[in-house]
Structure formats: C-alpha cells, structure tokens
N, C-alpha and C positions, 0 to 999 in steps of 0.2 A: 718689491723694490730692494728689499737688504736681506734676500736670500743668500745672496751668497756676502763675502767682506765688502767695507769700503774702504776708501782711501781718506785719512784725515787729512785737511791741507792745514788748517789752525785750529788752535784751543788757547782760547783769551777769557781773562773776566769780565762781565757784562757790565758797563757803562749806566752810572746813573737815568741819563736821560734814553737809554734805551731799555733801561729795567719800566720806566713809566711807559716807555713805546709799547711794550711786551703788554700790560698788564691792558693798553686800550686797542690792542688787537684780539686778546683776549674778551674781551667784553664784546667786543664787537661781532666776532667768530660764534662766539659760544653766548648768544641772551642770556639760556636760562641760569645760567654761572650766576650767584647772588655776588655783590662787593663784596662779603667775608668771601669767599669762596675762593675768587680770584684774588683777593690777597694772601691765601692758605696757596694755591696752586705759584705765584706768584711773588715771593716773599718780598719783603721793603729791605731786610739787612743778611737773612742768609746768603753764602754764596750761590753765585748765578753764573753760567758760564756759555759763551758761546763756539758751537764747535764746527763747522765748516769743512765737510767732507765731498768728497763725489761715491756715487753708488758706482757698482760693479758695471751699468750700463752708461753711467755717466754723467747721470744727473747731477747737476748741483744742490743741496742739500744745506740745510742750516738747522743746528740741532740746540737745542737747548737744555741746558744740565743743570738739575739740582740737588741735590744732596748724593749726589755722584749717579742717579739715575737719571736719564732723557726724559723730560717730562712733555717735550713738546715740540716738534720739528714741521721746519717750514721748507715749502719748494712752492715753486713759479708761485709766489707772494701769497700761498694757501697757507695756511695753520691748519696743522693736525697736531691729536691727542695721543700720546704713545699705550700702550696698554696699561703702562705702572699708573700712568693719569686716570687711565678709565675704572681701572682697580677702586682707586678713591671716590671716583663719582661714574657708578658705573649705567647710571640713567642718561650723562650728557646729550650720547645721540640715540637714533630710533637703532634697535637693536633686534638682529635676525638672527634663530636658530641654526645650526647645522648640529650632524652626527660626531662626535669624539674623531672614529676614524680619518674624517675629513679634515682634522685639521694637519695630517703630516703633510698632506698636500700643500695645503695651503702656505706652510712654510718652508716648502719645497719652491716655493714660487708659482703655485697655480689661482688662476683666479676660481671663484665661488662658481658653481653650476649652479642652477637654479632648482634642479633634481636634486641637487643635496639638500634644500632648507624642508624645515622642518616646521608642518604647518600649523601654527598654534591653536590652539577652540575660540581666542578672541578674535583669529585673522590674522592676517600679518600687517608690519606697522606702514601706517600710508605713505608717502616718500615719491620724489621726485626724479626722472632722471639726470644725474649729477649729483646727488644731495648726498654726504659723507655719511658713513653708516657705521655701525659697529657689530660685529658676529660672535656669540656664544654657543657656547653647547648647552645639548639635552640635559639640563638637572642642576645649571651653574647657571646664575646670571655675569658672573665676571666674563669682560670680553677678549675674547685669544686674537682680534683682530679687529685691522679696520679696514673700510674699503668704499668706493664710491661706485651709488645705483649705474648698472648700465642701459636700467628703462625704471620708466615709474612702478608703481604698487599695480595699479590697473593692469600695464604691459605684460606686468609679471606674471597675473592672474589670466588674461585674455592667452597668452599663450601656453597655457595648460602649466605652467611652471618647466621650460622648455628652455636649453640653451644660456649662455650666462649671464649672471645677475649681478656682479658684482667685481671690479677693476682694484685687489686686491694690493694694497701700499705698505703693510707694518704689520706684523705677526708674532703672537708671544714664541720664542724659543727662536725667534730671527736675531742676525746680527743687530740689530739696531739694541733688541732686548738685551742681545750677550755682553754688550757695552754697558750697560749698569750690573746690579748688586746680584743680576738671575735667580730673584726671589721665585718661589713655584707660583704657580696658577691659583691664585686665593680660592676659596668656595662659598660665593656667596645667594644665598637659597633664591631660589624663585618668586616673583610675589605671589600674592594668593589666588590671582585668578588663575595662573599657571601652574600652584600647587597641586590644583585639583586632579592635572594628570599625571601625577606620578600618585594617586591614591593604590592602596595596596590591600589585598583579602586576603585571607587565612586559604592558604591552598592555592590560591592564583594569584596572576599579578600582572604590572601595569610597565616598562617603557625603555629604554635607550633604541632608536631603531636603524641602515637598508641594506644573497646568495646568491649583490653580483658579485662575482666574487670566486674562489676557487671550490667552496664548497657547493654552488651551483653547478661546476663541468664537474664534479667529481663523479665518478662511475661507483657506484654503492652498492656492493654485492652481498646479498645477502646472506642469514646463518643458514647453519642447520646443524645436526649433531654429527659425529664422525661418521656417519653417510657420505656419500657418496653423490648425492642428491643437491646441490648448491643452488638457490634460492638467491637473484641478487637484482639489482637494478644499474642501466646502464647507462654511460656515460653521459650528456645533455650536452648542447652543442653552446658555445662562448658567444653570450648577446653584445652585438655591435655598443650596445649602448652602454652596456658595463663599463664605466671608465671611472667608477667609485675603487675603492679601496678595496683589496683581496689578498689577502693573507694565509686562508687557510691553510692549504694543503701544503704552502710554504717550509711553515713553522715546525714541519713535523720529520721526524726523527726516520732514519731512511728503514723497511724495512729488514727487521733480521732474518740473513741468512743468506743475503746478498753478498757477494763480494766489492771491496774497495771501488773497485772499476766501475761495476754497477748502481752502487753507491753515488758516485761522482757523477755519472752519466745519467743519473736520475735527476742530481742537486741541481747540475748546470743546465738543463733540460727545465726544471723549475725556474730557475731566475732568469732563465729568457722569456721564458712566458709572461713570468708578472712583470719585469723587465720593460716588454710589450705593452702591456696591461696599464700600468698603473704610470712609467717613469715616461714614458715615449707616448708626441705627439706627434698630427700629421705635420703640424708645423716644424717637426725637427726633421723632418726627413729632406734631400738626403743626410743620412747621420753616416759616418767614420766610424765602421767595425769596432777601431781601437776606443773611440769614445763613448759607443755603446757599450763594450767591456768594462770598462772604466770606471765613467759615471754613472751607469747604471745598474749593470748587471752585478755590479760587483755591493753595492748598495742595495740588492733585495735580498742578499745571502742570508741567512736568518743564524740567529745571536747564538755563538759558541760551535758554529762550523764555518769551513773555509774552501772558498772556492778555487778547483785550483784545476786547469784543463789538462796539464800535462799528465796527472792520474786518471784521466778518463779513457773511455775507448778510440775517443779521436784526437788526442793530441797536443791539437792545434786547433785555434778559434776560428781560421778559415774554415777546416775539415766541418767543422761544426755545422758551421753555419751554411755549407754547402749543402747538406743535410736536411739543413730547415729548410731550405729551399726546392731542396726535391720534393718534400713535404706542402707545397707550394705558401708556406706560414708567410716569408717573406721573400724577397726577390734583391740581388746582392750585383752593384755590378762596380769596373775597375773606373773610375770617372778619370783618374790621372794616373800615370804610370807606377805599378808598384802598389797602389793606395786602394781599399774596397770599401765599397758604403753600400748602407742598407737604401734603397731607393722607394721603396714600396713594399708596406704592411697587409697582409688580408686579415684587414678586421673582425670580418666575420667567419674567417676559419669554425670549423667546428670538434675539429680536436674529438675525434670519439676512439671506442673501443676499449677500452681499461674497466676493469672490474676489480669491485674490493669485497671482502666478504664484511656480513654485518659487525660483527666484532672491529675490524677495521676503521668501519663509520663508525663506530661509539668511541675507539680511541682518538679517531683525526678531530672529532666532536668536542670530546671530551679536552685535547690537547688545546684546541685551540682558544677554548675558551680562558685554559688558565694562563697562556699564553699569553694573552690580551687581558689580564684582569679581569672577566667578565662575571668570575662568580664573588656574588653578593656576600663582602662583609659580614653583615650579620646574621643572616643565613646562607650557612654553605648549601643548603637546597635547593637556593635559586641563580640562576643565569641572565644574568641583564643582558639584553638585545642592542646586537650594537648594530652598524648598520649592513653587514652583509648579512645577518643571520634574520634580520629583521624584515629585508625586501623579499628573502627565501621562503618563509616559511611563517610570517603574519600578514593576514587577511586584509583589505585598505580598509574597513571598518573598525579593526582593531591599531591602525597607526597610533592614536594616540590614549588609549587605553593599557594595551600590553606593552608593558615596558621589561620584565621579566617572567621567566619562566622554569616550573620547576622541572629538573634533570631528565625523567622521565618522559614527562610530555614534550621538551625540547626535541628528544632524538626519536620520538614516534613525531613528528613532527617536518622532521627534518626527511629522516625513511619513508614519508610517506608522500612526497613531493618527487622521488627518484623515478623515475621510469624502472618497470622489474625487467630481471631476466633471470634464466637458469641457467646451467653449465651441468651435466651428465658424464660423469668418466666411468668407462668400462676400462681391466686389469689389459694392458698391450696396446689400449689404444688412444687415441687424440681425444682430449677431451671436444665434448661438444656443447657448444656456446649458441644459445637462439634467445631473441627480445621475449616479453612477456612473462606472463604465470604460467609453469608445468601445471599441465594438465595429467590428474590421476588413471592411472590404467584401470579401464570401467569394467568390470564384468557385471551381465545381463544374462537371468532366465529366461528364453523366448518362450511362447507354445505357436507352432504350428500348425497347419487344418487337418494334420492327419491324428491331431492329439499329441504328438510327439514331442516331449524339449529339447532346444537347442541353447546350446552356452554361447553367448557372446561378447569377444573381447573385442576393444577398441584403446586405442593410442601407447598402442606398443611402439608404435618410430618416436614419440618424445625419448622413451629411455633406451633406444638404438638398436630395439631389437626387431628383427626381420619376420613381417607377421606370415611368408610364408612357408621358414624356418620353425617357429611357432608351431604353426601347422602339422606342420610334417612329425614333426615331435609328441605332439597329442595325438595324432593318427593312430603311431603305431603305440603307444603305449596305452590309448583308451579304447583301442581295436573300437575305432569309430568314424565315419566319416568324417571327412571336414572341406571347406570352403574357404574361399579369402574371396572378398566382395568390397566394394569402394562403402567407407565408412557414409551415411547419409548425414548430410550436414555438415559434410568436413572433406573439405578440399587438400586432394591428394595425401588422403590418408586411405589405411584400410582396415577392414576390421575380419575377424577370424569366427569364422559360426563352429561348433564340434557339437555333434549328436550328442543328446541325452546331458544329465547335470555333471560336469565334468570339473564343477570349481574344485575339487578336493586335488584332482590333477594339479590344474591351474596353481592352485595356491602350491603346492612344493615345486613345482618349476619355478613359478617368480621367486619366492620367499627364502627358499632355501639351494637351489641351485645357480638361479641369479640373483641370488642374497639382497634383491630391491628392498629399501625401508618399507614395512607395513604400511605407513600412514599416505604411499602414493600407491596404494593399491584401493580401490571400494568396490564391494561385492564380495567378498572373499566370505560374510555371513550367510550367503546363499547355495554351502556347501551341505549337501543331502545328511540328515538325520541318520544313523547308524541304525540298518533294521527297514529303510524305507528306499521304494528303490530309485532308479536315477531316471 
C-alpha cells in the first residue's frame, strides 16, 4: 500500500476527545494490549497527530503520529500497527516467517507467497482467513511487515504451502516507514522454542534459507589444469516457479578481457533477465518497452555499474528487444501507433548453453555471498544460507537445521548439483562441447584363441581423434595388423584392436605427439617389461 509516495491532504493535532476515541479503538483492535500498554502506545499529554493522506492507488488513509513516528494507521475503519509499533510490542499479532531476501519484494509492493514462509518445528501460528498478521525474518523476531491471511492456517497447510498467503499493507523501508525517524530493523532474538534452530556445531552448522535463482541456470564449467581437457557442468533450464529472489549472477563483475560492448551486451542481457524474473508479473503484461526499461530494468543493474544501451551491440532498446524475441524469451508488439509493449513472457524459457570453468563458480560463489552479507560475522568460515542458496543446494530435511555452511562444503555443494560436461580443443580447431563426464581413453590387453595379444583402444572420438587414423598410424609404425570394430557397449563409437602389446606405441602417440593429459588416459601401465616380448 505505500510502496510507492503518498499524498498528504492534512496534519492536525489530535483532539482531546479523539486521543480517548484512539485509545478505545485500541483496546478494542488489540485485547491483548494490557491498559499500561495502550497508554504507553497512546499517550494522555505527549503530542498526537493526525495525518490524512491518500496512497499512491488512492486509498484514503488516516495516520497517526507520535513522537514524529506513525504508530498506527487506519483505513475503511481497520486499525493497523505500523512496524515502529511492532518494534515495541513485537508479540501483538500471530507472526510468520519468511527469508531476508524476500523482504525487497515485499516493499516493492508484492504480496507474501506462501513458498516463501518458512516453516517453524512448533508449526505455524493458527489464524484465520482475514485475520491481521505480522511477518519476520529467519533469526529476528522484529516484524519488517504486516499483512492480512488470504486463507486460514489449515488452507495454508491443506495446499502444500502453495499460491498466496498474505495481502501485504505496510512494510519496513516503505514510505509510510520513510515518514518517521527510519530508525534500522531492531534485532530482537528468537524465543526459546525457535532458538533451537539456529543451534550451531564446531565444523557444521544450522540456517538462513530458498538456487531459485541465478545461480540455479548457471552453466558451471568445470577445472582442470592448463590442459586442454575442460571438465564442466551445463547450464539447467529457468523453473516456472522461481519467482523468489535471484541475484546471483547479477552482482558479478563482467568477465576480464571482454570488451566495453561485450561488457554492456552481457549487463543488459542480465537485467532483462532478472528484470523478467523477479520485477515483472503476469498481471503487468501488456507492459510499455519504455516502462520496462525504466522501472525495472534499470532497477536490477547492480550497485557501482551503469546501464546504458547506447554502448552495447544493439543500440537501441527496440533492437534489443527484437532479439529477445527471436530468442522466443518474449513476444513484443506495436498496440498504438509508434508505442511497443511487451505482450507475453515464456516463463519457462530455458535459457541453456553457457559454460563457466570451475574457478568461475568459486568466484560468482564466492562474490555473491559477500555481496549479500552472507558470510558469518564471527566466523569468516562460514556462509549463512539465504534463500536462493538454500532451495539449491539443502536437502528438505535439512530446512530447518542447516542454517550455514562452511566455504568448502558450500561450493562442493553447489558443484555438485550442476549437470557436467567437457569441452575438448585441438590446436586449429572448434572447440568441442558434449553433456556429461569424459570418459578416459581405455587401453586393453586382449588374448585371443590363437594365443596371440591384441591391444585395444576405445573412446578415442571423446578427444576428437579419428580411430581409423589411429589405425593407420600404428599399422605402419608397429609393422602390425590392425582393425577398427564397433566399440561393444557403446553406441556409435569404435574401438581400434593392433596385434601384439603395442601400449608402448600408444603411449607416445597420445602422450607426447597429441600431448593428451596422462590422467585421461588408463592402461598406459600395460606396457611390456624391457627384455620380454610383445
């Protein structure tokens, strides 16, 4: 409701007989409020003020000021408590969790999804549909909001925690907030039954939690040494239902060696995505190009860079966007003359293809965490779990247990969620990019029925060499027959037989003439003893 300004119409001092009116609305709204209570909230001789605005959408609004903070604001004849109130008493109402990240949302103007709360070991608190609520985060009981059930406890439960839970009015860091003293978000602890899950072990640890998010579609390519051999995992496709908070890949500094253009063409490439993501609903659609640019795109650009199309490859925000659209992200059309709107999103685009090497991942990892405050005060070893890193990469048995985690085990954690793949470059040509784990080039001793050995190689096409090139090569240098035969077991592959033990070959063709790393080679100890023969 006061996401965005309002309009003051008056600011008067409050009338004797309506300071007493106040105080038995209060009683009335709030039981559990004791008589001191409501005359601390309520005062009998400090100043009291009444202020009379309309919200941004029009509401009429009646606010109540005391010591130059809003304590208590009324519409269509409801009393609500402002957060500076809840601050003070911050049991008044039943109070739901959410994740830290979810609250930009929320004072973005979004209501509570019922996927964002966070489910406590006593339950959650029982409640009415209709019944005024109050929302905190993971690890604080003071409340960043308030908002009213849009089903009961039951509903909420009965539908798996599914669709929205809460018709969002008053938010810390909203305007209604920015009109008083914008004192910060007090900290005040848990009680004791709640304490228990933020308990903490020497070496492991417990909690903030939900990779939807960018660090879910990230394509995570993995290491290797200055080989030639790249080890990596590929991109994951963008879940419909991800419409939590996503940041990561955001936040992160464009890579070096890029140029300006590529630079830009990356950035603005990024903040249409989370743009999409995070700032845009179905209910905005159709949206005005210009007001896509505007309000939102230009609002995910991340802190200490600047968005700016005219340095990129395309220009112009049309060209851009024309773009996305051949990419079929979104679909853009002219509705009035002159004027272009985004008309339709495909939510479940999957956006693949992009590969990082593992170093990569441990930086965009590592960045984002500090980014977001996530590593642990008192110990820089560990990483609090916020809620994209927490749906990615902790188990549902672990929700309310792991709250953080130390550095190490985060990004084997995170690595080990990615889908793998390799990438193979030989010296003149395209690299080559296929899903999965490379598989090592096998050499095999066979004995055949005439007593004789045979050397056999298999998955020479993973590192792009031609098995009956291969061939041909050991032929005439091991003056021995050779074969090429369908690999068994392995679809459209082949594998290369060569008379007699001929690893000793083998090994200086791969090792040293196509300089392959050792360690994607096995077999290579099957080379004949000096003195014995092949």
């Amino acid at each position: 409701m006061f996401a965005k300004a309002f309009r003051v119409k008056s600011n008067t001092a409050i009338k004797g007989s309506d300071r007493r009116k106040l105080r038995a609305d209060v009683t009335t709204a709030f039981p559990t409020l004791g008589t001191d209570q409501v005359s601390e909230l309520v005062p009998g001789k400090e100043d009291l003020n009444i202020v009379k605005l309309y919200a941004h959408k029009g509401d009429a609004v009646t606010v109540y000021v005391s010591g130059g903070n809003p304590i208590l604001f009324e519409l269509e004849k409801n009393l609500y408590p402002t957060v500076y109130t809840l601050w003070s008493y911050p049991d008044l109402l039943p109070t739901f969790t959410t994740w830290p990240l979810v609250l930009e949302k929320l004072v973005g103007g979004a209501d509570l999804m019922l996927p964002g709360l966070v489910m406590p070991p006593a339950g959650l608190p029982q409640v009415q549909k209709g019944d005024l609520c109050a929302i905190s985060l993971v690890g604080n009981r003071a409340p960043v909001a308030i908002g009213v059930a849009a089903m009961s406890t039951a509903e909420m439960l009965t539908s798996g925690l599914k669709g929205r839970g809460f018709s969002v009015l008053h938010t810390y860091q909203d305007y209604l907030w920015r009109s008083g003293n914008k004192s910060s978000l007090p900290s005040i602890a848990p009680l004791a039954l709640d304490s228990a899950d933020v308990h903490e072990e020497k070496g492991a640890v417990q909690v903030d939690s939900t990779l939807r998010g960018d660090m879910r579609h990230m394509t995570l390519e993995g290491e290797e040494e200055n080989g030639e051999v790249h080890q990596g995992c590929e991109e994951k496709p963008l879940s419909e239902a991800s419409e939590d908070t996503s940041t990561g890949g955001l936040n992160q500094d464009s890579i070096d060696g890029k140029t300006l253009q590529e630079q830009m063409d990356e950035l603005l490439q990024r903040c249409f995505l989370h743009a999409l993501k995070c700032r845009v609903k179905k209910a905005d659609l159709p949206l005005l190009t210009s007001t896509f640019l505007g309000s939102h795109m230009f609002s995910c650009c991340p802190e200490g860079r600047q968005l700016d199309i005219k340095k990129s490859s395309y220009k112009k925000l049309s060209k851009f966007l024309q773009q996305m659209q051949q990419e079929q992200i979104i679909q853009v059309k002219e509705l009035s003359k002159g004027v272009e709107s985004i008309v339709a999103v495909d939510w479940k685009h999957p956006r693949k293809g992009s590969f990082l090497e593992g170093s990569e991942v441990r930086t965009i990892i590592i960045n984002y965490a500090k980014k977001n405050d996530l590593v642990d005060a008192d110990n820089k070893n560990l990483v609090k779990l916020d809620p994209i890193l927490c749906d990615c990469i902790v188990e549902k048995n672990e929700q309310h247990t792991v709250m953080k985690l130390p550095w190490d085990s985060l990004l084997a954690r995170c690595l080990e969620k990615l889908q793998p793949a390799y990438q193979v470059t030989f010296p003149g040509q395209e690299p080559i990019v296929k899903k999965g784990k490379i598989c090592p080039i096998d050499i095999t001793l066979a004995q055949r029925a005439s007593n004789k050995k045979v050397t056999v190689v298999r998955n020479l096409e993973a590192y792009g060499l031609d098995p009956y090139s291969v061939a041909a090569i050991l032929q005439q240098r091991c003056q021995a027959s050779t074969t090429v035969t369908p690999s068994p077991g392995a679809k459209d592959s082949l594998q290369v037989q060569i008379q007699g033990n001929q690893v000793h070959h083998l090994s200086w063709l791969l090792l040293e003439e196509y300089q392959l790393p050792r360690k994607h080679i096995q077999g290579l100890e099957k080379a004949p003893k000096p003195g014995k023969k092949k």
